[in-house]
N, C-alpha and C positions, 0 to 999 in steps of 0.2 A: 150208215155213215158213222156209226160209235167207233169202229174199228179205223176208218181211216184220220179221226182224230188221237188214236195214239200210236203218233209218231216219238222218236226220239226227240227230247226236249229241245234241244239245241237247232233241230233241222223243222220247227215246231214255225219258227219266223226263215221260213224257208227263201222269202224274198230278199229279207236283209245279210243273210249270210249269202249270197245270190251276188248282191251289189258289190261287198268289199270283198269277197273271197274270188267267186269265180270271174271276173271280168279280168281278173290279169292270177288267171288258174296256174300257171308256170311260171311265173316273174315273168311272161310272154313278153309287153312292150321293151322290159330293161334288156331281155336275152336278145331280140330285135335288131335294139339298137343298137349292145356293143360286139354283139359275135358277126353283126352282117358286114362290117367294115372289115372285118378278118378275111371271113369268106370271097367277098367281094373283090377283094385284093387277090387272091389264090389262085381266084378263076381267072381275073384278067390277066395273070401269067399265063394262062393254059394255050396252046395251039388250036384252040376254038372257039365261037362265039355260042354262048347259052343262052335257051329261048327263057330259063329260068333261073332262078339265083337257088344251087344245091347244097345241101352240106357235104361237104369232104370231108371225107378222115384225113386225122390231122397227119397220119404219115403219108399220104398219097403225095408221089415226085410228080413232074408234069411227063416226065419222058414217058412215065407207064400209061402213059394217058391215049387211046386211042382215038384219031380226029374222029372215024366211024360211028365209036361207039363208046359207052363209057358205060355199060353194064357190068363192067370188072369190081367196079366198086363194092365191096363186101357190105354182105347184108345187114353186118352190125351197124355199117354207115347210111342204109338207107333205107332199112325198115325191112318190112319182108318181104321174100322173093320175088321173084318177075314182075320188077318196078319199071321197067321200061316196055317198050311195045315194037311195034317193028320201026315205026318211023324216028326211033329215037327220042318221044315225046315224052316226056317222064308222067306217069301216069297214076302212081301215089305218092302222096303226099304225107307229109308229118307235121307235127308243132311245131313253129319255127321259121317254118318255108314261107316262101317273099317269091310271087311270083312275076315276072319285069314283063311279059306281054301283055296283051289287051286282056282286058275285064271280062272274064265272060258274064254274062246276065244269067243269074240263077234262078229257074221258076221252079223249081222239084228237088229234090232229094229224097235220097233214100238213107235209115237211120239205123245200122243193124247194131243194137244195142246188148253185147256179148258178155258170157260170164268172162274170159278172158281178154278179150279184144273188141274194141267200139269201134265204128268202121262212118264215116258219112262219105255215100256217092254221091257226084252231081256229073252234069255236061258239060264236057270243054266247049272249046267256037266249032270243032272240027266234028260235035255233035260223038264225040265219045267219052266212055265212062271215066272218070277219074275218081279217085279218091283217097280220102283224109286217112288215118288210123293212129289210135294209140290204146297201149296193153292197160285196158281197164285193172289197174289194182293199185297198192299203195306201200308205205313201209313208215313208219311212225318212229321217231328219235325217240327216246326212252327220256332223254334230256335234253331240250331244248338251249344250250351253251351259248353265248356268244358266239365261240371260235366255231363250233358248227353254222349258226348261220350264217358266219363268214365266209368260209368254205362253201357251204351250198350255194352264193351269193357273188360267187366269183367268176368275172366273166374271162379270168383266160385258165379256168381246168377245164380239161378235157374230159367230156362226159362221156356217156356208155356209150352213145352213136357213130364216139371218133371226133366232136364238135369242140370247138372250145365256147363255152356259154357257162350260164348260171345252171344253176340244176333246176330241175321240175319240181315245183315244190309249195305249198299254201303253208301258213300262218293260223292254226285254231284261235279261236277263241282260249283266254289262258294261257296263250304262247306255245302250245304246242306244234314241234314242226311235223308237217307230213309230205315227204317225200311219192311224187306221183309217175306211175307209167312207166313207159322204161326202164327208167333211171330208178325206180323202185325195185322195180326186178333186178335190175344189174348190184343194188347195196342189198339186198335179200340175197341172191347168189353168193357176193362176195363175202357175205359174213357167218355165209351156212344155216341161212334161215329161211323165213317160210314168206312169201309175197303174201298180203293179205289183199282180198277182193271186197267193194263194194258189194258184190253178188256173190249168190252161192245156188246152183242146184236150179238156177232158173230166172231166181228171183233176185229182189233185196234182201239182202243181211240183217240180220238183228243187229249190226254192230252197231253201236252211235252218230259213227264219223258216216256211215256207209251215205247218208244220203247225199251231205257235204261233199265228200270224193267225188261220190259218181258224177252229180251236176258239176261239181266243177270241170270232169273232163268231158263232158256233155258239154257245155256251154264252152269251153276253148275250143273245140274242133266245131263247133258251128260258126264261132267270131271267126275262125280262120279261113272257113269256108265267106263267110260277108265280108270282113274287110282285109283280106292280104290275098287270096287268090280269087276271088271271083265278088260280083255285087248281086245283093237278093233284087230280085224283082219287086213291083209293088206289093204283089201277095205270091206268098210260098207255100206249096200243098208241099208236107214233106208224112213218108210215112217211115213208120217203123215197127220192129219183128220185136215177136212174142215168142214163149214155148205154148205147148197145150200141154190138156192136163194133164197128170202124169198118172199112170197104169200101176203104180210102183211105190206109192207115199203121196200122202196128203199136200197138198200144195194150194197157194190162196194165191193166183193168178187175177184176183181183179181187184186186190192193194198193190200189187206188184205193178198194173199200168196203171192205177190213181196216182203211184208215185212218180212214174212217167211223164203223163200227162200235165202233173204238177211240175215239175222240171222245165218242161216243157213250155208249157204258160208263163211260166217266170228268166223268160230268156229275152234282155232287151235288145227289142229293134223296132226300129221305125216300119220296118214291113209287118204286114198281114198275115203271121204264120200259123196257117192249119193244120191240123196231123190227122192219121188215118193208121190203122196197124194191120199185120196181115201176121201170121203165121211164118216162121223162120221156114220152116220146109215146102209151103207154099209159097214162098219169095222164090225158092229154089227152083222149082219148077215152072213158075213162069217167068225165070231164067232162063233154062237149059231147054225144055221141051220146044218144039216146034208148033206145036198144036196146044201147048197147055195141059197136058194129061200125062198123066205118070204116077209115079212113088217119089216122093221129096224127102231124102233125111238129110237132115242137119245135124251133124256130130260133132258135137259143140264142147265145150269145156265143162259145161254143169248140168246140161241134159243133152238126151238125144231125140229131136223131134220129129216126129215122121207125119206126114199127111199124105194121103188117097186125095188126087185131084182130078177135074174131068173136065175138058172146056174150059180152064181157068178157073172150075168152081169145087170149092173145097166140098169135097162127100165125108170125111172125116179126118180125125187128125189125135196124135195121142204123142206123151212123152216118156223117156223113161230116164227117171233122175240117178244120175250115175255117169257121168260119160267122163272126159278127158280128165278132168279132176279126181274121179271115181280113183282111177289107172295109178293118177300120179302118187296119192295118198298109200293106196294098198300097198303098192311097192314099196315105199318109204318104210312102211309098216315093218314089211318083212325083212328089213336092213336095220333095225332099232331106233326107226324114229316113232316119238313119243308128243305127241300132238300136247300134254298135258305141259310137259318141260319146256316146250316147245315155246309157252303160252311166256316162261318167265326167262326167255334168251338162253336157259342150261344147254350144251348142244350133248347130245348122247351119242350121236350116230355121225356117220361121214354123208348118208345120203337122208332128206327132202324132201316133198312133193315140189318145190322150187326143181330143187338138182336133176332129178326125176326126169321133172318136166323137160329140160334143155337134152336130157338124155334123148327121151322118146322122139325127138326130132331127128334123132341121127337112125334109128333104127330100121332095118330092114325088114320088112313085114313078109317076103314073101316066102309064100309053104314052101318047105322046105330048104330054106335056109335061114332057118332059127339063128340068132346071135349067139356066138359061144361065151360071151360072160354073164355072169348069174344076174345080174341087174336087167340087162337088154333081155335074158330070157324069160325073166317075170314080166316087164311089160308087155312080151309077146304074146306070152299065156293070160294075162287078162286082157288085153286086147280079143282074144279067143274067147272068153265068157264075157264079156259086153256084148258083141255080134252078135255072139248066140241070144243072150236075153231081149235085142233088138227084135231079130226074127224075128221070136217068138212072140213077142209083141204084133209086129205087123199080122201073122198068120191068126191070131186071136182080134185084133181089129177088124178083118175080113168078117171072122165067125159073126161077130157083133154087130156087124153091119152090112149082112147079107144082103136085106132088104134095100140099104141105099145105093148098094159097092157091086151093084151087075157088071161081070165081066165080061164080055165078050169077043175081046182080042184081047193081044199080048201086052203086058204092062211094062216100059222102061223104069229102070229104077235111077234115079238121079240124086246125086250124094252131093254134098258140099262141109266144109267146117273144117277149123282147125284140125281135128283131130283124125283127120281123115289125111292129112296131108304126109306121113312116111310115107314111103316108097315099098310096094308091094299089098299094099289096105285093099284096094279095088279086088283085087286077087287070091284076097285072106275072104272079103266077103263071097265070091262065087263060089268059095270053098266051100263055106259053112251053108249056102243056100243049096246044093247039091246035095249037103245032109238032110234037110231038113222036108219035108211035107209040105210045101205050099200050094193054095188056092185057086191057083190062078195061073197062066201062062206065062212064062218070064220072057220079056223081050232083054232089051242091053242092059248093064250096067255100067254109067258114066260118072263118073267124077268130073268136075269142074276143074276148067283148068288153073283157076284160081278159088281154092278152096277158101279162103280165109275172105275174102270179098265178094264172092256169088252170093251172099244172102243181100248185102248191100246194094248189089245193082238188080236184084228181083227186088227189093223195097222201092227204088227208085222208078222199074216199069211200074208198078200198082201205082204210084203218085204221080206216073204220067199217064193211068187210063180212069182214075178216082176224078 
């Protein structure tokens, strides 16, 4: 217990910063209540009736508006991809959102608690998955101004989403402002800087602020899941995903969920809420599989986690620290960013691991059709050594765990995570496993059809079978 009492100072009375900080973690109520009269108004121009109150970007005309459908909507305006479902029902959700149908009664959740992206799934009425998200990271004023917190404080700019709102944003202790989520990424972008994360590589940060951040958008995407789109039940089993250890560099995974946990405990509500954790790549697979048995990786922003499961029951499981962040960094590297200059706003270089980042989203992954500019072709080439050092991983967990990991059919391999989501990944990996020497029989390799929330709704089956 020595270790879990040195925390950073400030996150030391974790409850009190808890009470004034995270309960209105984005200016939430003030953003609520004056961007929803804007909205509100926009829709009721529109040629159709909404089951839910959306944000529009602010240039959207009505005429472009399809009564059918309204999936036109650009991702900047409503988060990440394939936000709607077939019936039209919008199916994630953001900070912000005011949902006007009935209540649903929340008894589960699922809590996928990301280096890049935190994700909470629950049940709609219609008994399918929906869910919250926002880009776990942050961006910190250097100077705290008036005329900045006015600016961030204004509810008719236009934020990164396309919204007109207050920006995301907490009040330190000492008045320092700290811009969060998005809108942190969007002023890191726009100023050629670096998004800074609560997490890193797995875990919690040494930063100071990191634990402040995190709970705080930890605790908005819960309050938004209990009071503006759905109500908890009396008691609430919710669980949420870990990495395992890592293969690759030392790692202290059981501070990393005491901080959780603590987070966790310190989240008021009148309901009864339990937790449970499970393994990010074991969420995965008792997602995807059929039967609960497969290879679950999760390729994730600060690790890449893979678990051997059989029947639902983990046989082993292992990480390797390096993954989407890994990518985003080394490239920067090789374009003259300097993480050191980086620290005091100097900018040296045009490109990022922010920049980077937004890049590796457009890229093309499949062999042989490598990107022709020098940037898209470095993230493709380390893309190419992460998978390999993955395998290799997997194929040495085999060695090491002969005695528990009997194979005797073919194994599915079942993938999920952000960083899996370019276009041609699935196809770069059966590349590299056709090089390689493995163990075992290979049956499919599947990706999720949503990468970025498959670890979310496998957290949430574990808290409907716990």
């Amino acid at each position: 217990m020595s270790e879990f009492k040195y925390v950073p100072k400030r996150a030391a009375d974790i409850s009190k910063v808890l009470r004034e900080n995270s309960k209105r973690p984005i200016s939430y109520d003030f953003a609520v209540k004056d961007t929803m009269q804007v909205i509100s108004k926009r829709i009721k121009e529109l040629p159709i009736k909404p089951r839910s109150i959306i944000q529009l970007p602010a240039e959207t005309d009505k005429a472009d508006i399809d009564i059918n459908s309204i999936s036109h909507i650009t991702e900047s305006a409503i988060g990440d991809a394939d936000v709607f479902n077939s019936d039209d029902q919008r199916d994630v959700f953001r900070l912000g959102d005011v949902y006007e149908g009935s209540r649903v009664i929340m008894k589960h959740l699922g809590l996928d608690i990301g280096t890049k992206t935190i994700v909470v799934s629950f049940k709609n009425s219609k008994d399918k998955t929906n869910y919250i998200s926002e880009i776990n990271g942050y961006w910190p004023f250097e100077r705290a101004t008036p005329f900045i917190e006015n600016m961030l404080s204004d509810p008719k700019k236009i934020r990164s989403d396309g919204t007109m709102r207050p920006a995301r944003f907490i009040k330190l202790d000492g008045g320092q402002i700290v811009v969060l989520g998005r809108d942190a990424e969007e002023f890191a972008y726009a100023k050629n800087d670096t998004l800074l994360r609560p997490m890193s590589e797995g875990g919690i940060s040494a930063d100071e602020e990191a634990m402040t951040v995190l709970a705080s958008i930890i605790h908005g995407l819960l309050e938004t899941a209990e009071t503006e789109l759905g109500q908890f039940d009396d008691e609430v089993r919710l669980c949420y995903c870990t990495t395992a250890p890592a293969i690759n560099k030392d790692s202290n995974l059981a501070y990393h969920e005491r901080v959780l946990n603590m987070i966790l405990d310190n989240y008021k509500s009148k309901t009864k809420l339990s937790h449970i954790t499970i393994k990010e790549s074991h969420a995965i697979v008792l997602n995807m599989s059929p039967d609960g048995t497969g290879i679950g990786i999760s390729w994730g922003a600060g690790t890449v986690t893979v678990s051997y499961v059989r029947y639902g029951i983990e046989i082993y499981s292992f990480c390797w620290v390096g993954a989407g962040d890994w990518i985003d960094e080394q490239v920067a590297l090789r374009h003259g960013y300097n993480p050191e200059l980086s620290k005091t706003r100097k900018k040296v270089s045009k490109e990022t691991p922010t920049t980077v980042a937004k890049r590796k989203t457009e890229v093309d992954l499949t062999p042989g059709k490598e990107p022709d500019d020098r940037v898209g072709l470095d993230i493709a080439l380390h893309y190419d050594v992460l998978i390999s050092q993955v395998i290799d991983g997997i194929v040495q967990g085999f060695a090491e765990n002969e005695s528990q990991a009997k194979i005797d059919q073919e194994i599915n391999i079942y993938m999920a995570g952000g960083t899996s989501s370019p276009k041609g990944f699935t196809k770069r990996v059966e590349k590299k496993l056709e090089e390689k020497d493995i163990p075992f029989a290979l049956g499919k390799i599947l990706i999720a059809e949503k990468p970025l929330f498959c670890v979310a709704e496998g957290c949430l089956k574990a808290a409907e079978m716990s």
